[in-house]
C-alpha positions as CSV (number, residue, x, y, z in Angstrom):
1,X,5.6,-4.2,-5.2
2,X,3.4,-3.8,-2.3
3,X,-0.5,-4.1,-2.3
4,X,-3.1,-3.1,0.4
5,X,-6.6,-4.7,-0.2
6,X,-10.0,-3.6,1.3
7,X,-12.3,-5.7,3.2
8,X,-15.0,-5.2,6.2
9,X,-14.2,-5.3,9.6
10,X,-16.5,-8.7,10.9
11,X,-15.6,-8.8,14.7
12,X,-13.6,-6.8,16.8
13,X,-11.4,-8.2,19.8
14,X,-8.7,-5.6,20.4
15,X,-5.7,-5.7,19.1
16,X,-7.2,-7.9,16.2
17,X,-10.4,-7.7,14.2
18,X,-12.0,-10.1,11.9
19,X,-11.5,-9.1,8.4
20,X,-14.0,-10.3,5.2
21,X,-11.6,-10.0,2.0
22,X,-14.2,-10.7,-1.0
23,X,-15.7,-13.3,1.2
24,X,-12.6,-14.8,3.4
25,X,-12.5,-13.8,6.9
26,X,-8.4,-13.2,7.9
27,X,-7.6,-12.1,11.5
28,X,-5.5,-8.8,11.0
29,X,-3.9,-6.3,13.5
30,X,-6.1,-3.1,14.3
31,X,-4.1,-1.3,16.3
32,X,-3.2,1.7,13.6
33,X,-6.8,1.9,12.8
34,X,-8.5,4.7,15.4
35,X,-11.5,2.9,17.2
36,X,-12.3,0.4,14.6
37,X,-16.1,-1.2,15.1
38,X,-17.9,-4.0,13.1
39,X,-18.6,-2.5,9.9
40,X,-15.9,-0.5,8.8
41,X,-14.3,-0.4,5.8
42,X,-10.3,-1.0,5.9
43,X,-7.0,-1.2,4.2
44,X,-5.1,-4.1,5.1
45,X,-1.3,-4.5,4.4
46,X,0.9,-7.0,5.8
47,X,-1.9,-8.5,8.3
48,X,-2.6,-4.9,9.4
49,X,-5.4,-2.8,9.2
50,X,-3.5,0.6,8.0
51,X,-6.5,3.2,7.5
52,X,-10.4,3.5,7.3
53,X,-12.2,4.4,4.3
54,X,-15.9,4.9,3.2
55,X,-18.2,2.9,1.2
56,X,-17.6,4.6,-1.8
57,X,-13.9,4.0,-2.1
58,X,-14.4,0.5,-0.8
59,X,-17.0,0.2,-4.1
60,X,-14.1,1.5,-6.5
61,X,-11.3,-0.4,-5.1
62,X,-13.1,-3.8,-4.8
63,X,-14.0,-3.2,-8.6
64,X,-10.6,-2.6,-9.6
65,X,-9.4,-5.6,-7.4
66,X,-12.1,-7.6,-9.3
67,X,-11.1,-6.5,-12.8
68,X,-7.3,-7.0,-12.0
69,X,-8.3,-10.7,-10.9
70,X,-10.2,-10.9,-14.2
71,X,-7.1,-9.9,-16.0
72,X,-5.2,-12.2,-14.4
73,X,-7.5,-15.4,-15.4
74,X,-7.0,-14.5,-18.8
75,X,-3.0,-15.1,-18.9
């Protein structure tokens, strides 16, 4: 199974960008990502940055990150 995860872009230094991922920064390849700037919202996969999104799927998709991590306490 694969899994992308959002996060904010930090710092940018072309090809790469600083990445927060629910509060750990990851250096991640931003070269598929079309003029990406500090405070974009990302996909990453694989240690790439694979598409921009807005704030509002960022919200949705960091919730059901957070309730799939809840779940997985519970085991």
């Amino acid at each position: 199974m694969c899994l992308s995860v959002c996060g904010r872009v930090k710092t940018v230094d072309l090809p790469f960008a600083s990445i927060d991922i629910k509060g750990i920064e990851t250096l991640v390849n931003v070269e598929l990502v079309e003029e990406p700037v500090k405070g974009d919202y990302v996909l990453v996969h694989a240690g790439f940055a694979i598409e921009k999104i807005d704030e509002e799927y960022f919200n949705y998709l960091d919730s059901v990150l957070e309730e799939m991590l809840k779940e997985d306490d519970e085991y």
